[in-house]
MARRODREN-534682 format. One record per residue (C-alpha): residue number from 0; residue in three letters; x, y, z. Coordinates in nm, 3 decimals. Example, Ala and Ser with C-alpha at 12.3 -4.5 7.8 and 13.67 -1.06 7.14 Angstrom:
// MARRODREN-534682
+-----+------+---------+---------+---------+
|  nr | rest |       x |       y |       z |
+-----+------+---------+---------+---------+
|   0 |  ALA |   1.230 |  -0.450 |   0.780 |
|   1 |  SER |   1.367 |  -0.106 |   0.714 |
+-----+------+---------+---------+---------+
***
This chain:
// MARRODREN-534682
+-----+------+---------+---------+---------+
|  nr | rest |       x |       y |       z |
+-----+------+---------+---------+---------+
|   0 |  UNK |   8.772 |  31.975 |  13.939 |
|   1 |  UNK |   9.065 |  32.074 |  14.160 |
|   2 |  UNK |   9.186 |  31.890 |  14.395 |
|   3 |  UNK |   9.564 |  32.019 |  14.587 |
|   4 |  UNK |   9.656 |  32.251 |  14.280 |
|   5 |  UNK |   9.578 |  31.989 |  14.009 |
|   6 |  UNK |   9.340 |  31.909 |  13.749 |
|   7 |  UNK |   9.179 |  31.563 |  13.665 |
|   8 |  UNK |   9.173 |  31.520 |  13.279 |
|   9 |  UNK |   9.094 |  31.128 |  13.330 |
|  10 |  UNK |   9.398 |  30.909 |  13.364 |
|  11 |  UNK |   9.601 |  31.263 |  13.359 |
|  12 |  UNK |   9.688 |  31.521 |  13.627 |
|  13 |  UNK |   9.826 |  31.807 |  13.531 |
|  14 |  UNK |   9.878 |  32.094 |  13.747 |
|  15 |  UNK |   9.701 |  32.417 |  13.718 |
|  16 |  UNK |  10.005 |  32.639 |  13.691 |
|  17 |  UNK |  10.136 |  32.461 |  13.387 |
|  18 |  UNK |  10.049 |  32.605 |  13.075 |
|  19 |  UNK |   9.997 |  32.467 |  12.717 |
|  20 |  UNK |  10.103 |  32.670 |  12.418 |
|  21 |  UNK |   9.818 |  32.636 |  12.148 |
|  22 |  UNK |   9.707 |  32.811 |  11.830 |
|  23 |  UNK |   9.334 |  32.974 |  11.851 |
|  24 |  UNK |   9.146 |  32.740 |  11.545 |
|  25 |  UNK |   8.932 |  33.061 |  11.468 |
|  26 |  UNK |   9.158 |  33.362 |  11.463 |
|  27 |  UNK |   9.508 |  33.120 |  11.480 |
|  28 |  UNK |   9.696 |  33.339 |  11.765 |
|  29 |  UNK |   9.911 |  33.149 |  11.985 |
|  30 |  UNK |   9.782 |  33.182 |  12.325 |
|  31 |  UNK |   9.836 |  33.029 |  12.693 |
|  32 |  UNK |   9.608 |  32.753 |  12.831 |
|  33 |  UNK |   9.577 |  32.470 |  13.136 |
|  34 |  UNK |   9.336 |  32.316 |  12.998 |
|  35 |  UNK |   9.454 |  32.121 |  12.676 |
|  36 |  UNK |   9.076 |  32.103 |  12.557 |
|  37 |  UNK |   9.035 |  32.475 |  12.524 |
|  38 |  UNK |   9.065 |  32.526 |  12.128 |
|  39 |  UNK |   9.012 |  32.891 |  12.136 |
|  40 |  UNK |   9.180 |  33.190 |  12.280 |
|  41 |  UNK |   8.876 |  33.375 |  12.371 |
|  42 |  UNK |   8.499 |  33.364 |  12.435 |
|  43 |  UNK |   8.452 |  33.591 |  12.107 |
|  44 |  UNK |   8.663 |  33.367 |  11.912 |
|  45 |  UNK |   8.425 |  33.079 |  12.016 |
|  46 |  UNK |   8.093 |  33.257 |  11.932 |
|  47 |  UNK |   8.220 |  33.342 |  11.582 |
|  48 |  UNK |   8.306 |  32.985 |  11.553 |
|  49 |  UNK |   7.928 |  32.864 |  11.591 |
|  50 |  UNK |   7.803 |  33.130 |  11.432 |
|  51 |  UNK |   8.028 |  33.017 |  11.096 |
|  52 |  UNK |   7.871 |  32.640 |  11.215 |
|  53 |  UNK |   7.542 |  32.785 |  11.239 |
|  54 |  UNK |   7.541 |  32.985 |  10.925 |
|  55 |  UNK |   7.520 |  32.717 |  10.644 |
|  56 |  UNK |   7.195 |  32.493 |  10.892 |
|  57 |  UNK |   6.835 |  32.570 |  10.931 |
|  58 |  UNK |   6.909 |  32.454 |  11.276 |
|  59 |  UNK |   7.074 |  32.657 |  11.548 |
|  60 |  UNK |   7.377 |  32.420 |  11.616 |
|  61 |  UNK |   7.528 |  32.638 |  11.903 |
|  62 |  UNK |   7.146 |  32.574 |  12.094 |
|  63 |  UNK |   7.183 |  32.207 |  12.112 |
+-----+------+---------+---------+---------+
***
């Protein structure tokens, strides 16, 4: 968690006002992010993701 404006990602610090350009992996837009394990650039974009995951399985993936 946070602990004097940083974030513990392991071995790394990084502080919380730095932010990471990445590419959204379900819509591909470029957004902002402090977290470098966020891999989507919004809770909608993540849903649709599962659901595609979910879609092809007789087993609701995005449950587990």
């Amino acid at each position: 968690m946070s602990a004097g404006g940083k974030i513990n990602y392991g071995d790394t610090y990084m502080s919380e006002d730095i932010k990471i350009k990445s590419n959204c992996r379900q819509c591909k837009k470029e957004f902002d992010t402090n977290d470098p394990r966020e891999f989507y650039c919004s809770k909608q974009c993540k849903e649709e993701a599962l659901a595609e995951l979910d879609n092809g399985s007789d087993e609701c993936l995005s449950c587990q």
